[in-house]
N, C-alpha and C positions, 0 to 999 in steps of 0.2 A: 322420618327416616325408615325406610326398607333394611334393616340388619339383615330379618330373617332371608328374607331375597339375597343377599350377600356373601351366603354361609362358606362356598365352595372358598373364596379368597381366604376367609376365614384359618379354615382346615389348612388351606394350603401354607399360609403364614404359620399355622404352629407346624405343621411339617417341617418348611424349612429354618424354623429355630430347633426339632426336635433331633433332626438326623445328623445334624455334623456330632451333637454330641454320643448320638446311640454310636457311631460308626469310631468314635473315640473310644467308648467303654468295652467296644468290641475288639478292639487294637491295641489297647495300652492300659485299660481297667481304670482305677482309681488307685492315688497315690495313698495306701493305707498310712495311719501313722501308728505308732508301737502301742496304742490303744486295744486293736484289731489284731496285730502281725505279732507282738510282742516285742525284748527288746531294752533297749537303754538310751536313754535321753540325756544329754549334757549341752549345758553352753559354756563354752569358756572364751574367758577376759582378758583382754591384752591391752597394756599399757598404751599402743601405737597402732596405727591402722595394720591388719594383718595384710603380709604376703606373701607372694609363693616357699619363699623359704619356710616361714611358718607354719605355712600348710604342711610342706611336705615332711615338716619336725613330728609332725600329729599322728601323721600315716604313720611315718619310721615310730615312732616310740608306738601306736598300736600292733603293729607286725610284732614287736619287740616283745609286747606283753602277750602275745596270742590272741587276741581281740580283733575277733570278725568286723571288718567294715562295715556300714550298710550304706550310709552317706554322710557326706561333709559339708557344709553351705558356708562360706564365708560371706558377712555382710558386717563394713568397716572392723570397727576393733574385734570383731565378735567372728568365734565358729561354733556352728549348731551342728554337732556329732552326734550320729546315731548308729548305735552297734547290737551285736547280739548280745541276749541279756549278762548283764557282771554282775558282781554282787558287791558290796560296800568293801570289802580287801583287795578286791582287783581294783577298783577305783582309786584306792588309796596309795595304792602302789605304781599306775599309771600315771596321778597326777604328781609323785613327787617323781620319778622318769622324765615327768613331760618338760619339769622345769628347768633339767639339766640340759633336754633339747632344744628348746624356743625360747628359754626366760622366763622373766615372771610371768605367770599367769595365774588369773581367777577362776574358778568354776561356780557361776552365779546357778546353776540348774541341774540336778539331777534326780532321773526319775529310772526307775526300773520295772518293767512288766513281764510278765512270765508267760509264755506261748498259751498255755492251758489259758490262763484269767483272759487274755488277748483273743482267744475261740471262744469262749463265755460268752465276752460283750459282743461278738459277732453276730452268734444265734440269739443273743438275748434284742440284739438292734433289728435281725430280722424279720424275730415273731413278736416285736410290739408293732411293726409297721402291719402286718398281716393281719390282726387280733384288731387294731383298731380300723384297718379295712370292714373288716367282716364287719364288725359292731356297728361302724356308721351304716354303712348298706342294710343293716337290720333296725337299726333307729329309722332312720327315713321312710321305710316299708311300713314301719307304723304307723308315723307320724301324716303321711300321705293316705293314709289308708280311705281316708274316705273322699277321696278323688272320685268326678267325673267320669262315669265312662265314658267312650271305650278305652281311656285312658289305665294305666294298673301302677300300682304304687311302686311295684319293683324297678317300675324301669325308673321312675326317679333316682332310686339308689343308685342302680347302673351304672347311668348318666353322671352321678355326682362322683361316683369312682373313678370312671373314665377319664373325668376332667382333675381329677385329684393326682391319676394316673401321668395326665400330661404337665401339672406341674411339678409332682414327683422326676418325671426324666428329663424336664429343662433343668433343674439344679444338679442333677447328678450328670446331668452330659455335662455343663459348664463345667463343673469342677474335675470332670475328667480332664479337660483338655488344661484347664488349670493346672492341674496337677502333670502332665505332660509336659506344658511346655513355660511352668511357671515355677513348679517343684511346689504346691498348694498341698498339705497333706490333708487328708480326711480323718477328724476326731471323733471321739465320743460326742464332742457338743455338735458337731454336724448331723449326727443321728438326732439330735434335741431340737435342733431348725428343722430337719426336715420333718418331726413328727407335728413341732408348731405351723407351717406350714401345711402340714395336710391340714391341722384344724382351721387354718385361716380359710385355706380356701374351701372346704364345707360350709364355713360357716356362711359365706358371703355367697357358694348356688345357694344355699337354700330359701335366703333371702328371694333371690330371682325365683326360685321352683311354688317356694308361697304365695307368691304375687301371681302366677300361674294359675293355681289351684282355685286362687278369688276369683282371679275373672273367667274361670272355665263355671264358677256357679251363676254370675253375674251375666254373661255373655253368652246366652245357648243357645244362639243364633250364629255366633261370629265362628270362622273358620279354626284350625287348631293353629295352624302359623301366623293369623291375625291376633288372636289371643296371645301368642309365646312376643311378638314382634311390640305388642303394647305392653306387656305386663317387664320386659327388658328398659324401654324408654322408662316406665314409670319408675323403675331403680336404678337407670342410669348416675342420675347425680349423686346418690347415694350410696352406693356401691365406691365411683370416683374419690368421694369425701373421705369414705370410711378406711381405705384405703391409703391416703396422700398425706393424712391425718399419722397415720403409722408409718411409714414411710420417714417423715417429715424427722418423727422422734427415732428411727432408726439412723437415717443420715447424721445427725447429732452424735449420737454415740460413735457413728463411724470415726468422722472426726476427732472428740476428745475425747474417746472412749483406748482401754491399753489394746496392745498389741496380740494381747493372748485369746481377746474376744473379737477378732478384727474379721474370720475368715465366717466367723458364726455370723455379724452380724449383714454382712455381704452375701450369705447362702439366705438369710430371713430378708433381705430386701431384692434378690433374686423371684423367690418364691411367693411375697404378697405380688409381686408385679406380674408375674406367671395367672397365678390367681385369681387374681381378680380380672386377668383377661381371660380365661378361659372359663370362670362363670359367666360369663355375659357372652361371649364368641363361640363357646364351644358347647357347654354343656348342654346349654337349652337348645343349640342347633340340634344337636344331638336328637334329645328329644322330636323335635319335629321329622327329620329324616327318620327315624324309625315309624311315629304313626304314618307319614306318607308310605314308607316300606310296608306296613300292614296295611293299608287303605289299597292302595296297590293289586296288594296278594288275594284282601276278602272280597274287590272288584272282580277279579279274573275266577 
């Protein structure tokens, strides 16, 4: 199998998995949840499937209390209201209003976050993704350090950024448009798949960049895209396994796992699948297009 020969379909396939969702996060962002934005979280309980009357009991008694809307979801007996932040007396004074407008009802959920703490975990989600950028790109440089020339350590990091980069913006374009045209909010624990996925997918180039490294000692005769095109097949199945294996126990949990870890564990089987193609598709192409890019340049 000629992979490395391949490469251009490659690129182009992540291309067009990567841009409907860039041209999403460019138009519509991501649906933050009160995590992020701040805020107040409620579900409440209704005896009989809700409808419109219902609803619009929710709205009139929030207008009523002074309580900024932000969104409403009904789904069967249940509405998941989110508003700008109340504090436990506005709550308590809303829910008994509310009973006199729709009937009985339950309030199974409330959660409140304050704009401040909601900016916190923002910059805090930022600069751990940043922070553990930098650190792998400076583990790798190490760890690569005694590569082959004309090969240089750095550009493994690079490489494994870039392709960490591309499965970084397949989850986050999905879940834009998700959030778009699905109403998918973005949590805290999205922040916690998307930093498990970064490490998933390092950890499985580096596997492929290893294999690399061997037979660039072993091979110092063989071309650098003959080397990248074998040392791929030789972790082909492997990579497959390690990966489907994960997967397998993700899907499980999709299924009987609750409701509240459902979007997490959809962004982490997203992301191994991103992953693991783009260490095998992408990164190591990478690599070989940049040495031809230099071979090129110190020819001319």
């Amino acid at each position: 199998m000629n992979i490395v020969g391949k490469r251009n379909w490659y690129f182009g396939f992540s291309l067009l998995i990567i841009i409907p969702g860039v041209i999403s996060l460019f138009l519509w962002g991501l649906n933050l949840s009160i995590d992020f934005t701040g805020g107040s979280e409620m579900t409440l309980t209704y005896p009989q499937t809700v409808n419109q009357r219902t609803i619009d009991g929710v709205k009139k008694t929030l207008t009523q209390e002074k309580i900024e809307l932000v969104s409403l979801q009904p789904s069967g007996n249940q509405i998941d209201v989110r508003t700008k932040p109340m504090d436990n007396k506005q709550d308590a004074q809303f829910l008994t209003l509310l009973q006199k407008n729709t009937g009985q009802v339950k309030q199974d959920e409330f959660e409140t976050i304050g704009p401040v703490i909601g900016q916190e975990i923002t910059v805090n989600a930022f600069n751990a993704i940043v922070i553990a950028s930098l650190l792998i790109v400076l583990f790798i440089a190490w760890a690569f350090r005694g590569v082959r020339k004309p090969m240089s350590s750095w550009r493994f990091g690079v490489c494994a950024i870039i392709a960490l980069l591309h499965d970084a913006l397949v989850v986050v374009g999905i879940f834009s448009l998700l959030g778009h045209f699905f109403g998918v909010e973005v949590d805290s624990l999205f922040v916690t798949a998307l930093l498990t996925v970064i490490g998933f997918s390092v950890h499985d180039t580096i596997v492929v960049f290893d294999r690399i490294r061997e037979n660039l000692r072993r091979n110092i005769t063989a071309s650098f895209p003959q080397v990248v095109n074998d040392s791929i097949l030789q972790t082909f199945v492997r990579s497959l396994n390690t990966s489907l294996t994960a997967m397998l126990v993700l899907f499980t949990l999709l299924i009987f796992g609750g409701e509240s870890i459902r979007w997490f564990i959809v962004a982490m089987l997203i992301g191994i699948a991103s992953g693991t193609y783009s260490s095998i598709f992408n990164a190591s192409q990478i690599l070989v297009v940049w040495q031809e890019w230099i071979d090129r340049r110190n020819h001319r």
